[in-house]
N, C-alpha and C positions, 0 to 999 in steps of 0.2 A: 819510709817503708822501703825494703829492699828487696829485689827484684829477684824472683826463686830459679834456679839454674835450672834447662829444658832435663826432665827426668823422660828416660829410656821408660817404655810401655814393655809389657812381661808381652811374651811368643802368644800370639793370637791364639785363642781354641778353635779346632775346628768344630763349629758348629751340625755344618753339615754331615759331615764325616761321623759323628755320631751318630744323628738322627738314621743313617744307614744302618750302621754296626747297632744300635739297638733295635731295630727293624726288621734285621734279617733273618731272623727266624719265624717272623710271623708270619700266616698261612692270612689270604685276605678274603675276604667272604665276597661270594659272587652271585651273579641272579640270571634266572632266564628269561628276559621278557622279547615275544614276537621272536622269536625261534635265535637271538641275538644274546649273546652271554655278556653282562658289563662286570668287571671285576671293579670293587669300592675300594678307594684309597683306603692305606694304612694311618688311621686317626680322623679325629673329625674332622674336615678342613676350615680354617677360620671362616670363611666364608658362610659355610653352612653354617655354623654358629649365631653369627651375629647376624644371616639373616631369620633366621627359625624367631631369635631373641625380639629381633627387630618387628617382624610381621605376624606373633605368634596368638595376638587379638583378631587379625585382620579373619572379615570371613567374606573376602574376595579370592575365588578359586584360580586364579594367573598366580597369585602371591605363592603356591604352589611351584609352580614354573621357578620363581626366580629361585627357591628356595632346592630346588634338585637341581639346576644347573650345573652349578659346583662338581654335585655329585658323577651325573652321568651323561654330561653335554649336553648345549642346546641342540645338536643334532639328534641326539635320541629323541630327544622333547619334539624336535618339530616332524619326526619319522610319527611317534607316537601320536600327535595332533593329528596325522594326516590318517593314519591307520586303526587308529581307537583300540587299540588290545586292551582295554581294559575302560573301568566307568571312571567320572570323576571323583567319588567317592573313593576311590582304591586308590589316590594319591596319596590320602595320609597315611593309611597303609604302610605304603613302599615307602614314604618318608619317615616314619617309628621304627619299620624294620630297619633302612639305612642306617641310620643314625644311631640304634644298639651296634650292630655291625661295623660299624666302622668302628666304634669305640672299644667292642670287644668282638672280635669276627667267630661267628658260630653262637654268639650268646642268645640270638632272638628268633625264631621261626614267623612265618608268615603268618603262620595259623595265630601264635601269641600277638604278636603285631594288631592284625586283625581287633580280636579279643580285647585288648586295649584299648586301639581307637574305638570302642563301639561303649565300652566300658565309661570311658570320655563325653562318648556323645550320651549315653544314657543321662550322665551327670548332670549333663546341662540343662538337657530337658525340664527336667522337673524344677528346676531354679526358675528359669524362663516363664513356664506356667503358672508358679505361685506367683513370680513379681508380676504376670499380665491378669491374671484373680487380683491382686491385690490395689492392682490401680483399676481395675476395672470398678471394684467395690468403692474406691475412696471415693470416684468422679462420680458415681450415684448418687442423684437429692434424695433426701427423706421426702414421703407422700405430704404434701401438704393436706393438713384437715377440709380445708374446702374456705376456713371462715376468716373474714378480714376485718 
């Protein structure tokens, strides 16, 4: 076997330089929470990705927390722990609205967001209650006759 001569690599792309230049014209969607304006990154950030993917069974309300970090700082996060502008049910909320927003900024209102997560929770409900009817009925004995 004979040994292949070091080959010259083509001019790097810049990657970064891009992700700029197709950027620049985008307007980034922003929110007002507790009288403090946060402007969302342009795109999803990985982060938020693979944790939504990662914790999106979990129905631990922290998994929240990790899940907006990304987005608007643990400092927001730990203002808002301290200060409650909002309930824990309006997490998912702000994180459906995000998460349209960041991906396309201006495609989702609060109000839809809302309307979704609620749409979601309706969904489950009714899963939930047949499958607890349904194992409730299974673990029922029949009456026994009385005769042995």
């Amino acid at each position: 076997m004979t040994e292949r001569e070091p080959v010259e690599a083509l001019e790097a792309e810049d990657f970064d330089a891009f992700i700029v230049e197709t950027q620049a014209a985008i307007r980034p969607a922003s929110i007002k929470i507790g009288n403090k304006v946060y402007t969302l990154p342009i795109g999803v950030p990985i982060a938020f990705t693979l944790m939504t993917r990662r914790l999106a069974k979990s129905e631990d309300p922290g998994v929240m927390r990790d899940i907006l970090t990304p987005i608007f700082g643990a400092e927001a996060l730990d203002e808002w722990e301290r200060t409650s502008p909002f309930s824990n049910e309006s997490l998912g909320v702000l994180m459906r609205w995000a998460g349209a927003n960041m991906a396309n900024p201006g495609s989702l209102s609060l109000a839809e967001a809302a309307k979704s997560v609620e749409e979601d929770e309706a969904g489950k409900a009714p899963a939930n209650r047949a499958a607890k009817r349904a194992a409730a009925k299974s673990s029922k004995r029949t009456k026994s006759s009385g005769k042995r």
